[in-house]
N, C-alpha and C positions, 0 to 999 in steps of 0.2 A: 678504523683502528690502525691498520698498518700506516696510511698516509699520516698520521699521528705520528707513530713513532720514527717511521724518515722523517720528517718534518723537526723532530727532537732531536735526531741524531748527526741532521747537519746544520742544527742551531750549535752544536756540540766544538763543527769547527773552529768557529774564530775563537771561543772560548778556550779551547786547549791551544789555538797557539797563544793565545794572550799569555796562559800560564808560562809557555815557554822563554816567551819574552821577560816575564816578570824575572821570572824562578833564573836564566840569564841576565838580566841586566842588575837589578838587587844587587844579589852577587860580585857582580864587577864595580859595585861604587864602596864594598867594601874594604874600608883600609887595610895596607898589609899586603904582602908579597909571601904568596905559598912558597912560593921557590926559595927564599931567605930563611924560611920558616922549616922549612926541610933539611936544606942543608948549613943550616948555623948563620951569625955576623961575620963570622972570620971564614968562612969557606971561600974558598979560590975564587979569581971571577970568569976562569976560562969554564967554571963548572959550572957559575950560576947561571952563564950564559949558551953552554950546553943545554942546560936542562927548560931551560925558559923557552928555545929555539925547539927544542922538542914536544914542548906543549904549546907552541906558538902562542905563547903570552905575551908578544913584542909586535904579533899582528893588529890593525885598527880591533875595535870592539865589533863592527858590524861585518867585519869578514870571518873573525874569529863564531859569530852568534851562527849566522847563516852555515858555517864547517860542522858545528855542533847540532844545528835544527837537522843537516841533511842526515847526521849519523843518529839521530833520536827519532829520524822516521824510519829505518831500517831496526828500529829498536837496539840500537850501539850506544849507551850513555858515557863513552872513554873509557878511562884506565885511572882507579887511584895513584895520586900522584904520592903517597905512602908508600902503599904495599905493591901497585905496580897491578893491582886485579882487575878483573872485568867491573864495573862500576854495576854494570846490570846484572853479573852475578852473584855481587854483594846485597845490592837492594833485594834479589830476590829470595836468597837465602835470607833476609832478614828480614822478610816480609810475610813470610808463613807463622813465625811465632805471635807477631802485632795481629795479622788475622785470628790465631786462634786463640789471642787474648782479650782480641773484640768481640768475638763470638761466644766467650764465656764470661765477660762482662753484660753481653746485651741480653744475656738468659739471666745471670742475676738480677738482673733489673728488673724485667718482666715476670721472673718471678716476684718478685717482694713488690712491684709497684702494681702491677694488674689489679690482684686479689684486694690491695690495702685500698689501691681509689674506689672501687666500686663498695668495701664496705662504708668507708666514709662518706660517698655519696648516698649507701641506701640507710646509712644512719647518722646523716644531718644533724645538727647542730645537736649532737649526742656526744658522749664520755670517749668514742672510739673515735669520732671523726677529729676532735681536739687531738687523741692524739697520734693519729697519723699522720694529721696539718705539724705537727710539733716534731715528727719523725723528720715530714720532707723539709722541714724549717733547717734542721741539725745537719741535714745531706747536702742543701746548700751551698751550707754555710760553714761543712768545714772542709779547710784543703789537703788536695790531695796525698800531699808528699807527708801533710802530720796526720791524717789517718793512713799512713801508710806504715809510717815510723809507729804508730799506736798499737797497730794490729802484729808488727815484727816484737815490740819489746810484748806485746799481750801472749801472743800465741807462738813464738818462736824463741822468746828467752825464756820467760816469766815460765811459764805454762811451755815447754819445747814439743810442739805437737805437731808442727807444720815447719817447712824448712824455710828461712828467711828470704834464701835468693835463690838465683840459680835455672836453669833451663833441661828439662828432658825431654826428647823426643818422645811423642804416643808409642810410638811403634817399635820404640827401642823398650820401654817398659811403662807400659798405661798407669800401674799403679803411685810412680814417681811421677809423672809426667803432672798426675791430676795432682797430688801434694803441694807440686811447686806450683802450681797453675791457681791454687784457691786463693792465697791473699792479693795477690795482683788485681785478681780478677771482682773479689771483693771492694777493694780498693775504688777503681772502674766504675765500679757496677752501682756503689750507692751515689757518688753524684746523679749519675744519670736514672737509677732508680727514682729519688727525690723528684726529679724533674716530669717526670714520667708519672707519676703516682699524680703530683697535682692536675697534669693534663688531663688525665682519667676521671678523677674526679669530677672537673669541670664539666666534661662532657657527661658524664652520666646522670649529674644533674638538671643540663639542658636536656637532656632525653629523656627521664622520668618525668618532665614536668610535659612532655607533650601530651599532641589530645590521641590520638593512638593507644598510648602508653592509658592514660586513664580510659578509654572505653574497652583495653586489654584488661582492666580491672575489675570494671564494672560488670565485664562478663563470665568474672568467675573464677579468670583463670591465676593458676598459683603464682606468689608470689614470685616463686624462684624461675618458675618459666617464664614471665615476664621479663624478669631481669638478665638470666642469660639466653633467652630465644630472641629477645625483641629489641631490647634496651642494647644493651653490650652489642651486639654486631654492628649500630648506627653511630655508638658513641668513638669506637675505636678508629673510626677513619682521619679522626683530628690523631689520634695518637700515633697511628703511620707515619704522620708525615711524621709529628715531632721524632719518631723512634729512629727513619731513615735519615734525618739532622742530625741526630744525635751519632749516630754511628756515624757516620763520614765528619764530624766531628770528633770520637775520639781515636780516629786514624792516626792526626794532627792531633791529638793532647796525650796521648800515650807517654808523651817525652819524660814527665818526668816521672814518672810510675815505673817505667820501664828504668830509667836510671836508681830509684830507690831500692827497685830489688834485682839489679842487674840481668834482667832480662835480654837476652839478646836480640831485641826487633829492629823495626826502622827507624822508632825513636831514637834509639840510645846508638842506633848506627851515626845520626844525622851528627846527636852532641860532640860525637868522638870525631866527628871529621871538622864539624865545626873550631873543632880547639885544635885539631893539629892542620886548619886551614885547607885540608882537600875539598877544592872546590868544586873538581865533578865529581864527587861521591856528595857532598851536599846540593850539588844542582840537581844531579838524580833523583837525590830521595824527597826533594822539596816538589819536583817536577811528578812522581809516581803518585805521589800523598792526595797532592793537588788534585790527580786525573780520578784517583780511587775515588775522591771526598764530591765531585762533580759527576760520576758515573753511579754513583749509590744515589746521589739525590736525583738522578734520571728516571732508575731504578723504580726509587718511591714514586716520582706522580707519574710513573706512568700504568704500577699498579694499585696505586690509588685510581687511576681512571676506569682498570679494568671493575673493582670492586664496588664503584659508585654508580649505579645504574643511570642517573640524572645525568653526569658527564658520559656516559658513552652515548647516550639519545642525541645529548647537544652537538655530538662531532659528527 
C-alpha cells in the first residue's frame, strides 16, 4: 500500500509541472498588454516601461517561465500587478470560502442524491423512480447561474428569507455565515446532486440484482438490512470515485456561482483579474485550482483502493 501511494505521488510530478507549463504558457498567448491595461493608452512610455522592466514582461518567454517555476516552488506566486499583494495571499484568503462552499455543496448533494437513488433503485420502474429520474433529468438540465437567479428572485426578494449575496465568516457569526452560505450552496449542490442520484441508482441496481444479494433474501433476512448492510456498502464505491470528480470539478466551476452571488472565492477572484488582465493573480489561481482538482482525484483512488478489498489483494 505505501509503495502505491509513492508510486501515485511521483506519477504527480510531471503532471503538476505540465500544469505549470500550461497555466504559464496559455496565459502568455493571450492578447493584450497588462501593463497598457493598468496604466491607460495615453500613460507615459517612461512609465510603461518602468513598470513592464519591473515584471520583466520584455524578457524571452522561457526565462521569464523558468523565474516564475523557481518562485512557485518556494510557494511565491509574485505580486498582483493591480494591487501590488502577495498573489499567494490573495489565492489563499480566497480559497477558504470556495472550500467551504464545496464542502457545503457536496453535503447537499449527498444528502438529496443518496437517499433519492437507492429509493428509486429499490422501487424500479415504479411512481417514485419516474420521479427521481425526472428530478435528476431537471438538475441536469438546468444552468447554474438561472437557478441561481431563481432561487435570489424566489427566496431573497419574492419571499426575503435568505440574503442574496454576500460572505460571513463562521467564526465571526455562525448564524450569518450559514444564511449567506445556503443558496450558493444550493445552487452547487443540485447539479452535482442530479449527477450523483443517477450514479446511485445504477449501482444499486447492479447490486440488488447479484446472487449474494438474492441468497441474503432467500435466507430471511429483512429487507432493509439487505439494502443498507450489503447492497449500499458495494454499490457506493462507483459513487466515490464520481463524488471525488465531482468535487475537484466544482473547484474549477464555482466561477460563475460565486460571481452570481458575489462570493468571495477563487472563482470570482480569477474573473476579476481576468478583466483587469493580472496575469499572476490568474496564473496562480488557475495553477492552485488545477493542483487542488489532481490532488482530490489522488485522494479518491487512492481511497477507493483502501475500501475495495479486491484492489488491495491485487497490489
Amino acid at each position: 500500500m505505501i509503495r502505491t501511494i509513492l508510486g501515485r505521488l511521483a506519477a504527480l510530478v510531471p503532471v503538476l509541472f505540465g500544469l505549470c507549463v500550461l497555466s504559464f504558457g496559455l496565459l502568455a498567448m493571450v492578447p493584450g498588454d497588462p501593463v497598457t491595461a493598468m496604466l491607460g493608452l495615453e500613460a507615459d512610455p517612461a512609465a510603461i516601461a518602468a513598470l513592464r522592466a519591473k515584471y520583466a514582461l520584455d524578457d524571452p518567454l522561457v526565462v521569464r517561465f523558468f523565474a516564475w517555476f523557481v518562485h512557485v516552488l518556494v510557494g511565491d506566486l509574485g505580486r498582483s500587478i493591480q494591487t501590488g499583494r502577495s498573489v499567494t495571499a490573495m489565492i489563499g484568503s480566497a480559497l477558504v470560502p470556495t472550500l467551504q462552499l464545496g464542502a457545503a455543496a457536496m453535503v447537499v448533494s449527498l444528502l438529496v442524491a443518496i437517499p433519492s437513488g437507492i429509493i428509486a433503485a429499490v422501487r424500479r420502474n415504479t411512481a417514485a423512480d419516474l420521479a427521481v429520474s425526472l428530478l435528476a433529468l431537471c438538475g441536469l438540465s438546468l444552468p447554474s447561474f438561472w437557478l441561481g437567479i431563481l432561487l435570489i428572485l424566489g427566496l431573497s426578494i419574492s419571499v426575503p428569507l435568505l440574503p442574496s449575496s454576500g460572505y460571513v465568516p463562521f467564526l465571526s457569526d455562525p448564524h450569518a455565515a450559514f444564511s449567506h452560505l445556503v443558496l450558493p450552496a444550493l445552487t452547487l449542490g443540485t447539479a452535482m446532486a442530479a449527477a450523483t442520484m443517477r450514479m446511485t441508482r445504477a449501482a444499486m441496481i447492479e447490486v440488488l440484482s447479484a446472487d449474494y444479494i438474492r441468497t441474503a433474501k432467500a435466507k430471511g433476512m429483512p429487507a432493509w438490512r439487505v439494502v443498507w448492510h450489503h447492497a449500499l456498502s458495494n454499490a457506493m464505491l462507483p459513487v466515490l470515485t464520481l463524488v471525488g470528480l465531482q468535487f475537484g470539478q466544482l473547484l474549477g466551476g464555482v466561477v460563475i456561482t460565486e460571481s452570481v452571488f458575489s462570493w468571495p472565492g477563487i472563482g470570482k477572484l480569477t474573473v476579476d483579474a481576468i478583466f483587469a488582465r493580472d496575469y499572476p493573480v490568474v496564473q496562480g489561481a488557475i495553477l492552485v485550482t488545477a493542483t487542488l482538482f489532481v490532488l482530490i482525484n489522488l485522494a479518491t483512488d487512492l481511497l477507493y483502493t483502501v475500501l475495495d478489498p479486491r484492489l488491495r489483494s491485487a497490489r
